[in-house]
TORKOL-4160 file (C-alpha; in steps of 0.2 Angstrom, whole numbers, padded with zeros to 4 digits, m for minus):
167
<pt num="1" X="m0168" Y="m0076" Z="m0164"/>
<pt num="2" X="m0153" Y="m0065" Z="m0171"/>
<pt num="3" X="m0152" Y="m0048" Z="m0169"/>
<pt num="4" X="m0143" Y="m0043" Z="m0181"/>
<pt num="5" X="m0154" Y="m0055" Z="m0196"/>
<pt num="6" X="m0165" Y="m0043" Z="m0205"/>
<pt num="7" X="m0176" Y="m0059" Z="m0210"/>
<pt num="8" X="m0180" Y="m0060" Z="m0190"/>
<pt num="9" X="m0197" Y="m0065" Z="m0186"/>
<pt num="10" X="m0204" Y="m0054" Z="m0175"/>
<pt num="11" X="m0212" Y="m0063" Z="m0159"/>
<pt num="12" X="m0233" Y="m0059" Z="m0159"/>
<pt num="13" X="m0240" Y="m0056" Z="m0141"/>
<pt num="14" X="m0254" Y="m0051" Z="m0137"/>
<pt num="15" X="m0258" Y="m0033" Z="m0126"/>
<pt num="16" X="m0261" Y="m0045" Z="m0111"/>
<pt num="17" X="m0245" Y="m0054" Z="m0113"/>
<pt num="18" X="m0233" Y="m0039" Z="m0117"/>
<pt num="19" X="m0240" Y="m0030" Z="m0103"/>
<pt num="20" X="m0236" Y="m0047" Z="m0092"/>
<pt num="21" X="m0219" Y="m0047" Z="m0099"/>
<pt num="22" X="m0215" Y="m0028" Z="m0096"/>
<pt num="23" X="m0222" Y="m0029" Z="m0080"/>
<pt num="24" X="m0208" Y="m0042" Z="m0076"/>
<pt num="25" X="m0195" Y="m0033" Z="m0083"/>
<pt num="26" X="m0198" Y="m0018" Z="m0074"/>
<pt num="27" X="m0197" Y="m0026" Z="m0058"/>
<pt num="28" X="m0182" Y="m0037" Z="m0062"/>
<pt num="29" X="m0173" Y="m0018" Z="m0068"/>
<pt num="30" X="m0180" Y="m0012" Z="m0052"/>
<pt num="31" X="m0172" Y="m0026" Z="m0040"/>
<pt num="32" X="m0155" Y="m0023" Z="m0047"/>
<pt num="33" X="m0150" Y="m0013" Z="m0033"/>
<pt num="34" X="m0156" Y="m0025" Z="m0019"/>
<pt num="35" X="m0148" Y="m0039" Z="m0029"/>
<pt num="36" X="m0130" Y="m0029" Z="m0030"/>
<pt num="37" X="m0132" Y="m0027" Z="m0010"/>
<pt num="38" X="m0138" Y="m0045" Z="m0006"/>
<pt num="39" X="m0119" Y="m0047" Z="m0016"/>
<pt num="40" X="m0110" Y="m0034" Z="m0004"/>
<pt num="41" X="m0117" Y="m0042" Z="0012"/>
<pt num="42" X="m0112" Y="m0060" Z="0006"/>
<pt num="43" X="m0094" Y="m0055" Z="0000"/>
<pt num="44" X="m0093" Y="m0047" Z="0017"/>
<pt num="45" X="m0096" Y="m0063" Z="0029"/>
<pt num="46" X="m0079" Y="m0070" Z="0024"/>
<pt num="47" X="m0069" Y="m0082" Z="0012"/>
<pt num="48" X="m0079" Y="m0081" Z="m0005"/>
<pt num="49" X="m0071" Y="m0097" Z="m0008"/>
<pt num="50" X="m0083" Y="m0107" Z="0006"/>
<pt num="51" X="m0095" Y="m0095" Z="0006"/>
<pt num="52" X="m0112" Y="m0103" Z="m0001"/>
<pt num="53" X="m0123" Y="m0087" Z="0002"/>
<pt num="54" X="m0110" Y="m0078" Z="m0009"/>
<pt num="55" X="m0109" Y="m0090" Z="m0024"/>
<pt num="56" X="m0128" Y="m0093" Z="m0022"/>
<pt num="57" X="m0132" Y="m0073" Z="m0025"/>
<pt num="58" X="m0122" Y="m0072" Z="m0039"/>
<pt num="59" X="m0128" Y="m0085" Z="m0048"/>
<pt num="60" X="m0147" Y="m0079" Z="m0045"/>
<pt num="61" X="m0141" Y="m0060" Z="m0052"/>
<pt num="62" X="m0135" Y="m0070" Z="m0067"/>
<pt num="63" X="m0151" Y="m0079" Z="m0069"/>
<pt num="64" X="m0160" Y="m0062" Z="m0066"/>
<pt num="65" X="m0150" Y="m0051" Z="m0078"/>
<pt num="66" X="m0151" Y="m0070" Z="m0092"/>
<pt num="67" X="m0170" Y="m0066" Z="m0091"/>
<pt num="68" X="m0169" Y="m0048" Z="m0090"/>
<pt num="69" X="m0159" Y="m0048" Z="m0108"/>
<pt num="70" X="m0171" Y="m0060" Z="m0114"/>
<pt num="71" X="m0187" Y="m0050" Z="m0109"/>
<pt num="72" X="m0178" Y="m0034" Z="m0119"/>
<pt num="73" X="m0177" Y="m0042" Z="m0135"/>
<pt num="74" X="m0192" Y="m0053" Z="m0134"/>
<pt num="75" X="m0201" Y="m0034" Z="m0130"/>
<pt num="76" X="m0192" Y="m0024" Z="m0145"/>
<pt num="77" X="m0196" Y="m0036" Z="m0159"/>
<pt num="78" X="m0213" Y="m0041" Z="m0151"/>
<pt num="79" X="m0227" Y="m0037" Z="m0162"/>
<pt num="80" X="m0243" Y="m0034" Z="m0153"/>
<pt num="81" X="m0261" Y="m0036" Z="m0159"/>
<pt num="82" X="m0274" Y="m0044" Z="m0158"/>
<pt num="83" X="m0274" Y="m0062" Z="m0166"/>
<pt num="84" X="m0283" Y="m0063" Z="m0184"/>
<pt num="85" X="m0301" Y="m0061" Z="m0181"/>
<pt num="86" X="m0306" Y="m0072" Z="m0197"/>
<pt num="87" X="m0292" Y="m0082" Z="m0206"/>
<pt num="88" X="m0291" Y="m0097" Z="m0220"/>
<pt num="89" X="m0271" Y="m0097" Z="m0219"/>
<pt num="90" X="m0259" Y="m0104" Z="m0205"/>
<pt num="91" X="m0252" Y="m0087" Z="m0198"/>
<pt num="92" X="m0245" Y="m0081" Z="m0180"/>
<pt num="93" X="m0261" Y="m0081" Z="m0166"/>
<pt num="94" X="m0269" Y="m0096" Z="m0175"/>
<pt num="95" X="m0277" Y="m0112" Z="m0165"/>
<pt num="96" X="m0272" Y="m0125" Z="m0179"/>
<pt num="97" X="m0279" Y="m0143" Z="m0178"/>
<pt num="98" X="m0270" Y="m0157" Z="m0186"/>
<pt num="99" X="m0270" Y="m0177" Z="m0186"/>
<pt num="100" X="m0255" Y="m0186" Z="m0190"/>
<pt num="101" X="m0254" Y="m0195" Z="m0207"/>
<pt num="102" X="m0265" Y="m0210" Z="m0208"/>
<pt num="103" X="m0272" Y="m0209" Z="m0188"/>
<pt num="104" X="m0287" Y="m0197" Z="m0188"/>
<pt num="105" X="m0289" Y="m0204" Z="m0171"/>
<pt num="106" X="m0271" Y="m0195" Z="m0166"/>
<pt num="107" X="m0278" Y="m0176" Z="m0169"/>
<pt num="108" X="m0270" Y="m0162" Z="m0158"/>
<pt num="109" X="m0274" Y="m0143" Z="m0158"/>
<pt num="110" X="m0260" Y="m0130" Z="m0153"/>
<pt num="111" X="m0256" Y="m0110" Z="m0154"/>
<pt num="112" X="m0247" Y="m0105" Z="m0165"/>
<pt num="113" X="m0235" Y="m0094" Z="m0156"/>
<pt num="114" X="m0224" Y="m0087" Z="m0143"/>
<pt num="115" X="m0221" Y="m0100" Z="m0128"/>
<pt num="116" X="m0222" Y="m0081" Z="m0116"/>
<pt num="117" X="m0241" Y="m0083" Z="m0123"/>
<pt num="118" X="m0243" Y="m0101" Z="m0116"/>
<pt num="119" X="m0243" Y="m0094" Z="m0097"/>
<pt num="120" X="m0262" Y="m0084" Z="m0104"/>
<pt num="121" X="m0270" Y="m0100" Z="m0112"/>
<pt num="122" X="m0272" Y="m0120" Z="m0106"/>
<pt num="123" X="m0265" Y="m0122" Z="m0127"/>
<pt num="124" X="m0250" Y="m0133" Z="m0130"/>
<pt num="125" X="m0239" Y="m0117" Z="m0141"/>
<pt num="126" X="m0228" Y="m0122" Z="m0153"/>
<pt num="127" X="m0216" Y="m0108" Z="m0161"/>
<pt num="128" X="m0216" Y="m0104" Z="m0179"/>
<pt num="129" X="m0199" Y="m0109" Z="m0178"/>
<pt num="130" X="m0200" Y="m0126" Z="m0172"/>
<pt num="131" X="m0199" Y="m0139" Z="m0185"/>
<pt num="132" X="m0220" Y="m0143" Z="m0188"/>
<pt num="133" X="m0221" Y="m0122" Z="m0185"/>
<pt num="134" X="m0210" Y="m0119" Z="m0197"/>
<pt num="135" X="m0219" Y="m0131" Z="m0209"/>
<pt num="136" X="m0237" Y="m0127" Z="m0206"/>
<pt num="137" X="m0236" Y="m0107" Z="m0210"/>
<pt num="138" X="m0247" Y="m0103" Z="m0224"/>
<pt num="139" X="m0255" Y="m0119" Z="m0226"/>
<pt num="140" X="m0275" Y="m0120" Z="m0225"/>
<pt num="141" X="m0286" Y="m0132" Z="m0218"/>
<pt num="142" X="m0285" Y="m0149" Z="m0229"/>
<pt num="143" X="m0269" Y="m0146" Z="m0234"/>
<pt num="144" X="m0255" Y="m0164" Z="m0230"/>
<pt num="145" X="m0238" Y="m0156" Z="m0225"/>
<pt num="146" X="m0222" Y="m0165" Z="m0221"/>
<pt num="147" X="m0211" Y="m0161" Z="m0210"/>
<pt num="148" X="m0192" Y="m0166" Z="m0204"/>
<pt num="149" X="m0191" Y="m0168" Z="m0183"/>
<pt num="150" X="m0174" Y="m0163" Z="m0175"/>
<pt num="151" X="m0171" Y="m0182" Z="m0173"/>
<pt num="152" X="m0172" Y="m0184" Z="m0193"/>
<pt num="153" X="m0190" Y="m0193" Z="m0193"/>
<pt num="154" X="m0201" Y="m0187" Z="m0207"/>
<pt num="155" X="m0219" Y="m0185" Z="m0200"/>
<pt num="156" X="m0232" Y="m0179" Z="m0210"/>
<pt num="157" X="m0249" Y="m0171" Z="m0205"/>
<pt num="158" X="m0265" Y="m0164" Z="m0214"/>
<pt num="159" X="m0273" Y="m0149" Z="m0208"/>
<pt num="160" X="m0291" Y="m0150" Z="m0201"/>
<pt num="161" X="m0294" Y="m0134" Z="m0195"/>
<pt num="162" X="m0287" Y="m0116" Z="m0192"/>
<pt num="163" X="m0298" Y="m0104" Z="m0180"/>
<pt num="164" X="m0293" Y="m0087" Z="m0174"/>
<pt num="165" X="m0285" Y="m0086" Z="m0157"/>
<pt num="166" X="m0299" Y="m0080" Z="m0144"/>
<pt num="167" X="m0287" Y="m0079" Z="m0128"/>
């Protein structure tokens, strides 16, 4: 997601996941310190060209500060509420159930959603922006939808049933 594209899709979360994700944040903002020290005490056993413990703290502060830029704008275009208490279209905070065209046998039932959300639920999520997210938003239950995978496979899928989110 852009920062900069006003058409942006905001990330829904629930309180329960927002407050997860802050929670992480803060203590990755709050590690910083130890993390530049762990870096001082490596730099100063030696040559930082053979010096693993060195390389090795660095690249975790990378990761950290990667996930703490993630977690900021994941948190400042999050919209949280409550998933739709009663609903008849696909939206964000949906449980959609779909079978794959002609294979009513092969039925799968997913979140619509943020992958942050998947950690609060036993839910496969998919993203809105994935390919069958993407599709799917704003259909209703009987509706057939076809869709284009990453690999160029057309796949098509009717919709059986779209239930509110219950967490």
């Amino acid at each position: 997601m852009s920062t900069t594209d006003p058409k942006a899709r905001a990330t829904w979360l629930t309180q329960e996941a927002y407050d997860r994700l802050k929670a992480e944040l803060d203590g990755l903002i709050a590690n910083r310190p130890a993390m530049a020290a762990e870096i001082n005490e490596r730099r100063e056993e030696g040559d930082l060209k053979e010096n693993g413990g060195y390389h090795a703290a660095r690249e975790e502060q990378g990761k950290q500060e990667g996930r703490i830029r993630e977690l900021q704008e994941l948190l400042r275009t999050a919209e949280v509420h409550d998933a739709p208490e009663k609903t008849d279209k696909i939206d964000l905070g949906v449980v959609v159930s779909i079978h794959f065209d002609g294979d009513k046998s092969d039925c799968e039932t997913f979140l619509l959603g943020s992958r942050e959300i998947a950690k609060t639920t036993e839910l496969t999520v998919y993203s809105p922006e994935s390919a069958l997210g993407a599709a799917i938003i704003g259909h209703r239950a009987g509706d057939t939808v076809t869709y284009t995978t990453p690999t160029g496979a057309e796949i098509k899928v009717t919709i059986d049933k779209i239930e509110p989110f219950t967490g």
